[in-house]
C-alpha positions in Angstrom: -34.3 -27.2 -40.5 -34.1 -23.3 -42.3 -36.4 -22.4 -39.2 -34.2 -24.1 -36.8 -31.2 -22.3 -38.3 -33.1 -18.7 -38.5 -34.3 -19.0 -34.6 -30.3 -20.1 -34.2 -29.1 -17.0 -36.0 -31.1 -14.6 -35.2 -30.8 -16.0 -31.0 -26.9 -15.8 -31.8 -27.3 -11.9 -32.8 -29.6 -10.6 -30.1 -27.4 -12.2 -27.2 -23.9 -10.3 -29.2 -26.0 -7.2 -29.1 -26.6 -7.7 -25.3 -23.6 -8.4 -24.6 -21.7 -5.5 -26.7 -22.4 -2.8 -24.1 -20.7 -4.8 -21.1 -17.7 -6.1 -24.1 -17.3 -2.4 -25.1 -17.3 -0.8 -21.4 -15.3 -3.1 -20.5 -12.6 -2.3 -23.7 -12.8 1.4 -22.1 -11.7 0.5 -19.2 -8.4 3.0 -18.7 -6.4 0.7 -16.1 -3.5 3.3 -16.2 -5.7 6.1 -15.2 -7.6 3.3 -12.5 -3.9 3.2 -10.5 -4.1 7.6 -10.6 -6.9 7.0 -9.2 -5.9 5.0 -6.1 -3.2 7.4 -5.5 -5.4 10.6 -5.9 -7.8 8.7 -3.2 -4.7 7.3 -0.7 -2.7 10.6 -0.6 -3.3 13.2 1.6 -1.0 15.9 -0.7 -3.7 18.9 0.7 -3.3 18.0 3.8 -1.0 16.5 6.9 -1.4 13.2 7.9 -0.3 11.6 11.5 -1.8 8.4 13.7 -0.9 5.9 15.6 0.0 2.3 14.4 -0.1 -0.9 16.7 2.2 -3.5 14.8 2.0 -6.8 16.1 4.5 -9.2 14.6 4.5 -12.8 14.7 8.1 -14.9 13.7 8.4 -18.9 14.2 11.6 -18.1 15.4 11.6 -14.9 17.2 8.1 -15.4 19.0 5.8 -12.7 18.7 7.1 -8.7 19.0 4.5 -6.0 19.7 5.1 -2.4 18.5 3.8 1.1 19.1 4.1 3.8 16.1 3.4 7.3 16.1 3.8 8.1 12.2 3.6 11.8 10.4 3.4 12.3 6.9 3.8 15.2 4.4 2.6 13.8 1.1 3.1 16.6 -1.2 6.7 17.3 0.1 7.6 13.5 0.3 7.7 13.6 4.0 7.2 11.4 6.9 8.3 10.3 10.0 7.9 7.2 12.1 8.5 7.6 16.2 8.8 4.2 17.9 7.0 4.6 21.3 7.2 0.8 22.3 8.8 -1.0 23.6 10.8 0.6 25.9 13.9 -0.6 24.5 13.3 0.7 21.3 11.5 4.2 22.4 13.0 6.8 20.7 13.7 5.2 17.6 13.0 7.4 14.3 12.8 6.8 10.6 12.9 10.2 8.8 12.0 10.4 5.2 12.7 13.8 3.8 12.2 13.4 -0.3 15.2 10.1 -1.7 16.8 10.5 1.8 15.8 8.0 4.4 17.7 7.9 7.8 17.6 6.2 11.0 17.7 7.7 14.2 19.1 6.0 17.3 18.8 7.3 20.4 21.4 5.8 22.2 24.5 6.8 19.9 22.4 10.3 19.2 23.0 9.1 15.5 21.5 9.3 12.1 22.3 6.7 9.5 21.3 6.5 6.2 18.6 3.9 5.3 16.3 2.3 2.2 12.7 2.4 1.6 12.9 -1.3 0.6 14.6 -2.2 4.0 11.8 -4.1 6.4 10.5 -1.4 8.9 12.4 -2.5 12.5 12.6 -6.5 11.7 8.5 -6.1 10.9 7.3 -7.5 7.7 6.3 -3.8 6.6 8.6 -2.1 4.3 9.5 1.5 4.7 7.9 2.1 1.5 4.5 1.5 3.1 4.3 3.6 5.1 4.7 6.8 2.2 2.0 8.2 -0.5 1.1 6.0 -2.8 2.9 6.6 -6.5 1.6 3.6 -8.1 0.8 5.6 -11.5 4.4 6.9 -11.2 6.0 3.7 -10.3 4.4 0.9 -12.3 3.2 0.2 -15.6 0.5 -2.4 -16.0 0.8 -5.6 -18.3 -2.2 -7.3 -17.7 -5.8 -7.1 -16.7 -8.8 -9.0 -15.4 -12.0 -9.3 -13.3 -12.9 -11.3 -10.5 -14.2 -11.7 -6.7 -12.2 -11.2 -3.7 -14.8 -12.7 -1.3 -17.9 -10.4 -1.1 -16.4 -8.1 -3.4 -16.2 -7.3 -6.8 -12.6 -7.0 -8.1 -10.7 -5.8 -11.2 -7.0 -7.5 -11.1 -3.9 -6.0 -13.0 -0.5 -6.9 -13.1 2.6 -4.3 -12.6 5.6 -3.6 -14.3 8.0 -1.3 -12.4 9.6 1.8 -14.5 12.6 1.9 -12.5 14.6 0.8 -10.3 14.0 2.9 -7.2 10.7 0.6 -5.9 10.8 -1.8 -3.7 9.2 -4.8 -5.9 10.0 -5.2 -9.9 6.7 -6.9 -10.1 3.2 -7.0 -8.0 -0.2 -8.0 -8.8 -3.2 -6.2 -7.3 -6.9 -6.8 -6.5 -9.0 -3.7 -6.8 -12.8 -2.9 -6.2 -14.2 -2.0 -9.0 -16.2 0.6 -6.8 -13.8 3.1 -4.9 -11.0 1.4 -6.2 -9.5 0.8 -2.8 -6.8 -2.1 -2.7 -8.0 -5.1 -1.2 -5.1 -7.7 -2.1 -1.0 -6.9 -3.2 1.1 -9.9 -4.1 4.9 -8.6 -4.4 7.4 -10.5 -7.1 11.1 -10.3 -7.5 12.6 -9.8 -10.3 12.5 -14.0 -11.4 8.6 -13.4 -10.4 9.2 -15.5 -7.2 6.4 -14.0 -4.7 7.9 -12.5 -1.7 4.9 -11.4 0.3 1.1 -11.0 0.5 -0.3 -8.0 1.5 -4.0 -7.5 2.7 -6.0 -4.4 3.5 -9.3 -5.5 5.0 -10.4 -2.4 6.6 -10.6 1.7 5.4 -11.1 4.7 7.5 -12.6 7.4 5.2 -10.9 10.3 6.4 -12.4 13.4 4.8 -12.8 12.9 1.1 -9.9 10.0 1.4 -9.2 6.6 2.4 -6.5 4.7 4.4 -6.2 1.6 5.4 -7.1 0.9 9.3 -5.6 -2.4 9.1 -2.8 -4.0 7.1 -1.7 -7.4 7.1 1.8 -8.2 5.3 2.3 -11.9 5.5 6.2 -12.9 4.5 5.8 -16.0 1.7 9.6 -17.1 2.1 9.0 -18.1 5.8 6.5 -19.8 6.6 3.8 -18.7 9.6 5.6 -15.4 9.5 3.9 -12.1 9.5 2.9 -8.6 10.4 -0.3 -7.1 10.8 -1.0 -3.0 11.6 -3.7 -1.6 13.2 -3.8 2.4 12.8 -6.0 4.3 15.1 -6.2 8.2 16.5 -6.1 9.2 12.8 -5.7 13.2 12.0 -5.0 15.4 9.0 -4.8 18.6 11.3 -1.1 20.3 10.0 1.2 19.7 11.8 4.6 22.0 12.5 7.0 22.2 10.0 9.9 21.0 12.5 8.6 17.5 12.9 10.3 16.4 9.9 13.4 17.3 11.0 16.5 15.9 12.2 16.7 18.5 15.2 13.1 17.3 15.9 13.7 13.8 16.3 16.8 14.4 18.6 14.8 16.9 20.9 11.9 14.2 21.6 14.7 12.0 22.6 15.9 14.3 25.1 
């Protein structure tokens, strides 16, 4: 029996030591400085950023609705601007973000109105707010922490806090891989923790030495079968004028 209990001991010790190095890397782990870093690689704040999104939303009501997007952004300046191409009936229609302010253009009154960033982009199931840097670091604090798979891939998972008041969810919970740290999975809470949508971001374009997602899928988990998904293509960080983000801008592409 005293052998027995020494081989048990001394098995017990060796596998703690083997597992220590994962246990104390793992401790290390700085998750606030993990959501810097997913900012740092979604921002273009060095560059412009403009492309072109293909929205395709889907609505058991409304039938399906097909959009065309030419978006700019100014990340370091908290810029962008959103150009609806198609349809026709909607061509023409802006969204100009120039720092808090958010207004939208319509072309048929020749009239800017002021707007939200947690408004749904035109009836989509995007919000305004997706379509800006990321300030996740800024904007959230995280609560909780763990590891897991997210089909092939390797995950860490934290939950968020908000800091204030100005985001568009109080709560959200995201799945990270644990290489890039490039967002696979969002789930969005209100303030009761009810979930309000599911956000997905299968595919990345690495576009010089960052990444944005090539296609976003924002499904709406009050409504059943209803949802949004974005495919962004003719991506470019050239710079582009300084009078794009402007209200004179938006009125003279109208013309």
């Amino acid at each position: 029996m005293g052998i027995k209990k020494s081989k048990i001991v001394i098995f017990t010790i060796l596998f703690a030591v083997i597992l220590s190095p994962a246990l104390v890397s793992a401790e290390k782990l700085n998750y606030e400085q993990i959501l810097k870093s997913i900012d740092k690689l979604s921002s273009f704040k060095d560059t412009d950023f403009s492309a072109v999104m293909t929205m395709i939303s889907e609505d058991p009501e409304n039938g399906m609705d097909k959009k065309v997007v030419q978006q700019f952004r100014r990340d370091k300046d908290d810029k962008f601007l959103m150009l609806i191409e198609k349809p026709d009936v909607q061509k023409g229609q802006g969204y100009l973000r120039i720092g808090d302010n958010l207004w939208f253009y319509d072309p048929e009154s020749r009239k800017f109105s002021h707007t939200s960033m947690k408004e749904n982009f035109s009836n989509t199931d995007a919000k305004h707010s997706d379509f800006g840097r990321s300030s996740l670091a800024e904007d959230y604090t995280v609560t909780g922490h763990t590891e897991g798979k997210l089909g092939k891939y390797d995950v860490y998972i934290l939950n968020l806090k908000a800091k204030n008041n100005e985001v568009t969810y109080p709560y959200m919970k995201i799945w990270i891989t644990k290489k890039l740290y490039l967002v696979l999975k969002a789930s969005d809470y209100s303030l009761t923790r009810r979930l309000l949508r599911t956000s997905y971001f299968p595919r990345y374009a690495k576009v010089g030495n960052r990444y944005t997602p090539s296609v976003m899928i924002f499904v709406d988990n009050l409504v059943k079968g209803k949802k949004t998904q974005i495919s962004i293509k003719d991506i470019s960080i050239d710079k582009l004028p300084d009078s794009v983000f402007t209200k004179s801008y938006v009125e003279r592409v109208n013309r």
